[in-house]
N, C-alpha and C positions, 0 to 999 in steps of 0.2 A: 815384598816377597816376589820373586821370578814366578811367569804365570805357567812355565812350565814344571814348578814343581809342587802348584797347586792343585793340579788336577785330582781330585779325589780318590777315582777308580784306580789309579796307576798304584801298583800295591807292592813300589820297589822301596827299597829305603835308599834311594841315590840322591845324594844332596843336590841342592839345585845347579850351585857352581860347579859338579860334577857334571849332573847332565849337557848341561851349556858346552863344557869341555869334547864332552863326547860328539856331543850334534858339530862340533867346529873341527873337531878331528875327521868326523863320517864326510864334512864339504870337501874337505883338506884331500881329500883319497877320488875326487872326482875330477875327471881331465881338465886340465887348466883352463881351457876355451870354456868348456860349459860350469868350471867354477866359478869366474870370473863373470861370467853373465850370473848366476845363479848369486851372485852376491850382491851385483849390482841391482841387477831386478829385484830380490825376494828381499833382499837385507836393505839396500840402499833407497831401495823405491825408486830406482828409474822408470821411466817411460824407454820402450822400444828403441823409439827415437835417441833418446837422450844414452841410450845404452851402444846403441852403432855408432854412435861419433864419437863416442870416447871411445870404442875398440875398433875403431875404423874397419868395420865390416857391414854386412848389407841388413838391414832389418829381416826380411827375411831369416837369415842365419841367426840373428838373435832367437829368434821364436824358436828354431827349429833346437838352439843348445840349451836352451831353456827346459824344450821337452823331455829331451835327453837327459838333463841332471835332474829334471822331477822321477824318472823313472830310474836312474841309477841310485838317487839316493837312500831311501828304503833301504835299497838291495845291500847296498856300503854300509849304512848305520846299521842296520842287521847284524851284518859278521862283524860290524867293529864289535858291537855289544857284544856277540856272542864271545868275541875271543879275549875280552878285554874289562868284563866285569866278571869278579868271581860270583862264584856258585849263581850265575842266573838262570833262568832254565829257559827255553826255546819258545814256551810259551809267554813268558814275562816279556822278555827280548820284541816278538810280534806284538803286546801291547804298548809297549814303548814306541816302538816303531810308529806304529799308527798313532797313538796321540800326538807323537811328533809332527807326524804327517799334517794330520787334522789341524795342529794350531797352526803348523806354517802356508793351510791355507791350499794343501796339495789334494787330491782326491785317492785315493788307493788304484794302486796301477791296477 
């Protein structure tokens, strides 16, 4: 079972291959630089390091697009949910959100 569609409290009925969908469409919609870092970091498990020389830019910059799609994302997976699953409500939406958050390890902006 996906451990994101185990979470107890989450009191959506969206199947898990749905969800996964959704969280990969809400990346899909964040700028390419800070996707691409955001994949390699959070998904791939790079090191800083190991993430600058495959995107030939400065460590530094890694951090800094890193910040930026932890704080964009929320924002993305938000309205994606909100436009994009029926009848969810606003509230349901911001727990999804933040569970998502939580497991991938992000803190609420």
């Amino acid at each position: 079972m996906n451990k994101i569609y185990s979470y107890d409290k989450m009191d959506s009925n969206i199947p898990a291959n749905e969800l996964t969908q959704i969280l990969e469409n809400a990346i899909e919609q964040l700028p390419e630089q800070c996707r691409l870092v955001f994949r390699l970091r959070e998904i791939a498990s790079m090191t800083v390091r190991e993430t600058a020389d495959t995107l030939h830019i400065p460590e530094v910059e890694v951090n800094a697009l890193l910040t930026k799609a932890k704080v964009m994302l929320p924002e993305t997976l938000h309205g994606y949910l909100k436009s994009s699953v029926n009848n969810l409500t606003a509230s349901q939406a911001d727990r999804i959100v933040h569970y998502v958050m939580h497991y991938l390890g992000i803190k609420d902006a």
